[in-house]
Each structure stands twice: as C-alpha cells, then as structure tokens.
N, C-alpha and C positions, 0 to 999 in steps of 0.2 A: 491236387490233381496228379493224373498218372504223366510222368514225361522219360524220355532216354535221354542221361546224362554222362558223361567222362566227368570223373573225377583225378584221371592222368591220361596223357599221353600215351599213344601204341595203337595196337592191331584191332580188329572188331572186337575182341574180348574185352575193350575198356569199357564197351557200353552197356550202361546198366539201366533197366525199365525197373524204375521205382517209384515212389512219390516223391513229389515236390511240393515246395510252399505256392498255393497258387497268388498269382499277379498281385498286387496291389497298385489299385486304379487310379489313376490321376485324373484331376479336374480335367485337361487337356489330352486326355486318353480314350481311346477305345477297347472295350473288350469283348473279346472275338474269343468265339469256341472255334476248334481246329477241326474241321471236315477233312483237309487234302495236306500234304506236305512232301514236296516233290524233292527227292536230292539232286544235288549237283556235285563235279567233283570237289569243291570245295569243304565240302565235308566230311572229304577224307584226307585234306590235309591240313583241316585244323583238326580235327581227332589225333592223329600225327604228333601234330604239334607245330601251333604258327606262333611269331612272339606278341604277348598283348593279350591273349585268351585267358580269362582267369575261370579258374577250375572251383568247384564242377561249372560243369558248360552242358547248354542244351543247345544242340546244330538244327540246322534247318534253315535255308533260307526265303521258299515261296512257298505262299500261304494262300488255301481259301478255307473263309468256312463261313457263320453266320455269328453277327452281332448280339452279344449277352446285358451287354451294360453301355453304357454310352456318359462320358463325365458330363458336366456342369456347365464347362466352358466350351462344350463341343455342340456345332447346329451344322443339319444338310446330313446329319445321320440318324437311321432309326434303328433302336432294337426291333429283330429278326433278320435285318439285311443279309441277304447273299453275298460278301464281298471276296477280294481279294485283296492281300498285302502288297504293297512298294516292297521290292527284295532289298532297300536300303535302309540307313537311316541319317539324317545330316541337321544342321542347326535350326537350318529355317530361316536365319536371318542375316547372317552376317553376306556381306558384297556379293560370293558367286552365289549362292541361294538365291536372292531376292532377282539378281539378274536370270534365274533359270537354268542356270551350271551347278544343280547341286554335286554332280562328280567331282567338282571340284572344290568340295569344301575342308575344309581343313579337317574337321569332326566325320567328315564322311566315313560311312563303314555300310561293310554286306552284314543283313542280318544271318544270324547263325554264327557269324564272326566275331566282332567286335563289339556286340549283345547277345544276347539270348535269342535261340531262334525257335522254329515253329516245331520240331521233336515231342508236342506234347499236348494236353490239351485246352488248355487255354493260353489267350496271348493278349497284352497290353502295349495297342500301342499308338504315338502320337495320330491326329486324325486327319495331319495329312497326308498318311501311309496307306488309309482305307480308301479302296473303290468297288462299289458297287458292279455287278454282273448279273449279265442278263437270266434269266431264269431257263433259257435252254440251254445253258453253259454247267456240264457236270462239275460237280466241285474237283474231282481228280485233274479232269486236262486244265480248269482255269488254273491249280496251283503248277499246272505244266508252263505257263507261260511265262511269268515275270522275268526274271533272273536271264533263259538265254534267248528269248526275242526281244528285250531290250537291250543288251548285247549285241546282237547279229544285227538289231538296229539302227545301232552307234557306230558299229565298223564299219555296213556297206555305206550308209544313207550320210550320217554324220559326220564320218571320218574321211571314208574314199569318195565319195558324192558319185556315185554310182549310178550311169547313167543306161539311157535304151540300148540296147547294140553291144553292150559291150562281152568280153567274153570273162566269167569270172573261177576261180579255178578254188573251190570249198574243201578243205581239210576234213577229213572228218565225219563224213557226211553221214552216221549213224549217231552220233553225237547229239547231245540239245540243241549245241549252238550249231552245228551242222546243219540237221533240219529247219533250225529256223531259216539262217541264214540262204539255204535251197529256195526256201520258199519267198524271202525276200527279192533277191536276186530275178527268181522267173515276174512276180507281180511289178519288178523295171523293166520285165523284157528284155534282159541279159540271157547269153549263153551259157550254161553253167555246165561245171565238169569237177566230178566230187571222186573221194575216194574213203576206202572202206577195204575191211581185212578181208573179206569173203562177199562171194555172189549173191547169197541171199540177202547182205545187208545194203549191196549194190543193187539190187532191184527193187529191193524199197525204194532206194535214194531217189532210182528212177521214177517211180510212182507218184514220189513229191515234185516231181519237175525235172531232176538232173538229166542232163541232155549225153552225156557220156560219163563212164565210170572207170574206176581206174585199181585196179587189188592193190595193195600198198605191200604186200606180201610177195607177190608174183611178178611185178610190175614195175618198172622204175619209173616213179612220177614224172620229172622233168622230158624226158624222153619219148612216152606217151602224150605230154600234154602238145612236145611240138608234133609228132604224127595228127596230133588231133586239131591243132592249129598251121596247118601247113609250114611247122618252124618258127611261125611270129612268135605264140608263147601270150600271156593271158595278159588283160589289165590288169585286175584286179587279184591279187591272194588272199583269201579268209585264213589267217592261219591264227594256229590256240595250241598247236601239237609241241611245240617247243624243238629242244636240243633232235632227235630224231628224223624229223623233216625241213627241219630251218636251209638249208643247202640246199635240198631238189625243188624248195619254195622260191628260192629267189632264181635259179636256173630256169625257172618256168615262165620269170616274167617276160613282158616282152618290153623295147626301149623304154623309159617313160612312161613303165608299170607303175603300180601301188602294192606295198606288202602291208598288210594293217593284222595287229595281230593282237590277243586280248590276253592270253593265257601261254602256259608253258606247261605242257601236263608229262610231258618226259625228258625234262630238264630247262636250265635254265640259260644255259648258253649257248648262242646263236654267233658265228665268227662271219665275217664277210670284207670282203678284199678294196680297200676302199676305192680303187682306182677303177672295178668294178660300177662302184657303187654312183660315181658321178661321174664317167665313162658312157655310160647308160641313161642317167639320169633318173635313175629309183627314187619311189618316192616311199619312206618305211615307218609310220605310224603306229602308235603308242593308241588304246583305245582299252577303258575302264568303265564298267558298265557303262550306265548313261544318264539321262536326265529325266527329272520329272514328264517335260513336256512329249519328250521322246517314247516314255510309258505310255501315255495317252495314246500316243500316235501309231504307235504298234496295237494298241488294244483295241482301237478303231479298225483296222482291219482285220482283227480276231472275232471281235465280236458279231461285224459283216458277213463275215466266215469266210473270206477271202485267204487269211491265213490260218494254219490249224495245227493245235498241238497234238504231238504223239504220247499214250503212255505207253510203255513196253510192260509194264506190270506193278502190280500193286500188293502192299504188305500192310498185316495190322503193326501196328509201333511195337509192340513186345518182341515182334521178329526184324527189329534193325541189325541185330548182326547178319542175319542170312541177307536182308539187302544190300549188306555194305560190300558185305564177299561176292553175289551177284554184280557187283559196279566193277567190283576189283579184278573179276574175269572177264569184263571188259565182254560180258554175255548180253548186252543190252541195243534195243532201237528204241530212242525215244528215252520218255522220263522215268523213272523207277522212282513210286509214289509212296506214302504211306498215309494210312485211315487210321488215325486215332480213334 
C-alpha cells in the first residue's frame, strides 16, 4: 500500500509517501480501506518527536472509510461498511475498560501515536474501534469528528458537567476542539464567548453559535471577558492553548469557575498563585480524550446533525508536507483532511 511515513524526527521534510508493507489481519481485526484521514495537532508533535514512537511511524489519528476484510472472530460487521475509526486504542479488558473508562487504561494510546495511524491506505484494526455511519455522512467530515468532539465532550459534559445558563469562555475557537466544543456548549444552552487571531475566523466562530468574540491579537482576554460578563467572569474555560493563555484563562474565571483543559499547544507550563487558587475556590481539571461510551454519545448528535464538523480543506496523502505547513501557519477553520 501507498502510506506517509517518518522514519526520524523534524520539520515536514521527514515525511515520506512511499510504500508500505500492507496490514496483516487478525482473527480479531478489521480491515478498513482509508477514504478520509483528518489531522490534528498531534501529528505534528509526534513527527517532532514524542518518546515511545518507534520509527518509521505512520500519523494519523481519525479515520473513515469502508470495510475490506472482516477476521474470523469478528460479527455485527460487513464487508463494504461505511465506517469510522475510535481515535484510540486500549485493552479491552482489564478493570477501567470493562467498567467503561477506557481513557483510563494503562495500554491506552491515541492512534497515530502509540500505533500506526490512518496516513495511508489501509488500516487493521481491533473491532471495537469500528463504527458504522450513516450514508449521508461524507467520508471527509465523518473522519472530522472522532478525536476533537470526543474531546470537547469529555471537558464540557464529563469533566465540568456543564450545565443550561451557564457562561463558557472557549479558547481557540477556530480550532477542532474549538468548534466542537462551540457547538457543544450552545446544544446545553450555555453562553459562549470564543476567541480567535482574526475577524474572519471570529465570524465563523459566530456562525457555529459563539455568542461574543474576542481577537487574542488585539484584545486582552481576561479583560474583555469581564466587560462581556459585567465583571463576574465565566464558569467554565475550555482551554488546550497551553503556556500563552494559561494566566488570562484563570483571570476570566469567575468565583467557583472550572478551568478544564486537554492540551498545551504553546507550551507546557501554566504557573498560578495558590492562594488564588482556593481564595476563589477554582476548580482546574485534567481531561484526556474520553471514553468509548462518550464516542457514541457525541456521534448521536452528529449523525442527527445536531452537531456538525467543519473541514477547512482537503489534500491527496502524497501532499502531507504542504498540509502539515498549512496547520503550522496556523492558516486553518476546521479539520485539514487527507484522501488517500
């Protein structure tokens, strides 16, 4: 099969469109041809270099495409299915698994990470990772979903329990998890108030729901969020921005906020004053993709169309370097996809 692989660490130039050995099937496996393969930033910092990658490495963590082979031991699938991929992979059985917290399993890992991901065109994998999609669900936006609307639905729903009324103040809002989490947010009937480099990205935000915008360029977050909250300041923070915004993130909250946060995309350290911290009574969650059950439950109101992914643009896989420099300019709304 044709796939993009790093066989070291560094800049777009590691990736190489070559052939690869295709999959070999397991009783217990599914094999799936690759229609969609959507990136996230994660796949520009295991390209990078994360520890535990072994090289060559194929990225990619959300998948759709249709069913090739179906093993021995696998029933409730058919060859030709429309499906899409779990962006994880984990045991199956051991304690948090069986109780439903696969995030929490020891073996856990994002694909494209700590396996082979979806960069190519075919892909093997266990069958509880496959799920079927509906047939007016194009293969690009279904591979848009997994990864950051089970995300955005781990931090508002599972993590901050995120209720009607409240006011929640989304990082990012041109982002994956941005958008989704926009769109989660309004379907609780929360306020939301996102930000973004530029107007145009700001008026998408709008589009999807955000109820006020904020330039992160022009603008100082904390500051605008109290004009926009007559001073209270939000419950809830979606944040993922890391070292850069961690400070005007918690200056936004209001007493007895939540900062729940999944990601560090420009750095990794976040300092805060502790006397602050329980003075206030902050509440500051830890939140890592999410769980089987929590997939379903986001793809139920995808596939309703209650929620809906964005692509910003699509690339054949022999041009992964020009997508990865596309991500890296930070030129994108939505998911920047690739068609094998």
């Amino acid at each position: 099969m044709k796939a993009v692989r790093i066989h070291e660490f560094g800049g777009p130039e590691v990736l190489r469109f070559e052939d690869a050995p295709d999959p070999v099937l397991r009783r217990d496996q599914v094999l799936v041809r690759v229609k969609a393969c959507a990136m996230n930033h994660l796949d520009i910092w295991v390209r990078k270099g994360l520890p535990g990658v072994k090289l060559p490495h194929i990225l990619g963590s959300d998948v759709a495409g249709e069913v090739v082979e179906v093993g021995d031991y696998v029933t409730g699938v058919k060859s030709g299915q429309r499906v899409l991929l779990a962006p994880m992979q984990f045991c199956n059985h051991c304690a948090k698994c069986v109780a439903g917290l696969q995030n929490q399993c020891s073996e856990f890992t994002v694909r494209g990470n700590g396996v082979d991901g979806g960069n190519c065109e075919l892909v093997a994998v266990p069958a509880v990772s496959v799920i079927p999609i509906p047939d007016a669900l194009e293969f690009s936006p279904a591979a848009s979903v997994p990864l950051v609307f089970l995300t955005a639905w781990h931090m508002l729903v599972g993590r901050a329990g995120i209720r009607a009324g409240q006011t929640v103040l989304i990082l990012g809002g041109s982002s994956g998890v941005g958008i989704a989490a926009i769109q989660i947010a309004k379907l609780f009937h929360a306020r939301v108030i996102t930000t973004a480099g530029d107007e145009g990205k700001l008026e998408r935000a709008r589009g999807l729901g955000a109820d006020f915008g904020i330039n992160h360029y022009q603008q100082k977050i904390s500051e605008e969020v109290k004009k926009i909250t007559s001073r209270e300041g939000v419950d809830i923070v979606v944040e993922h921005v890391g070292a850069a915004t961690w400070d005007e993130s918690i200056k936004s909250l209001k007493p007895a906020g939540t900062l729940v946060t999944c990601g560090a995309t420009t750095g990794v350290t976040g300092v805060i004053d502790l006397r602050f911290l329980y003075s206030r009574q902050f509440s500051i969650l830890g939140s890592y993709m999410g769980t089987m059950g929590e997939l379903y439950e986001v793809l139920g109101h995808i596939f309703a169309g209650r929620l809906r992914p964005v692509v910003d643009r699509t690339f054949p896989l022999e041009q992964a370097r020009a997508a990865h420099e596309h991500m890296e300019n930070s030129q994108m709304f939505g998911k920047i996809v690739f068609n094998p």
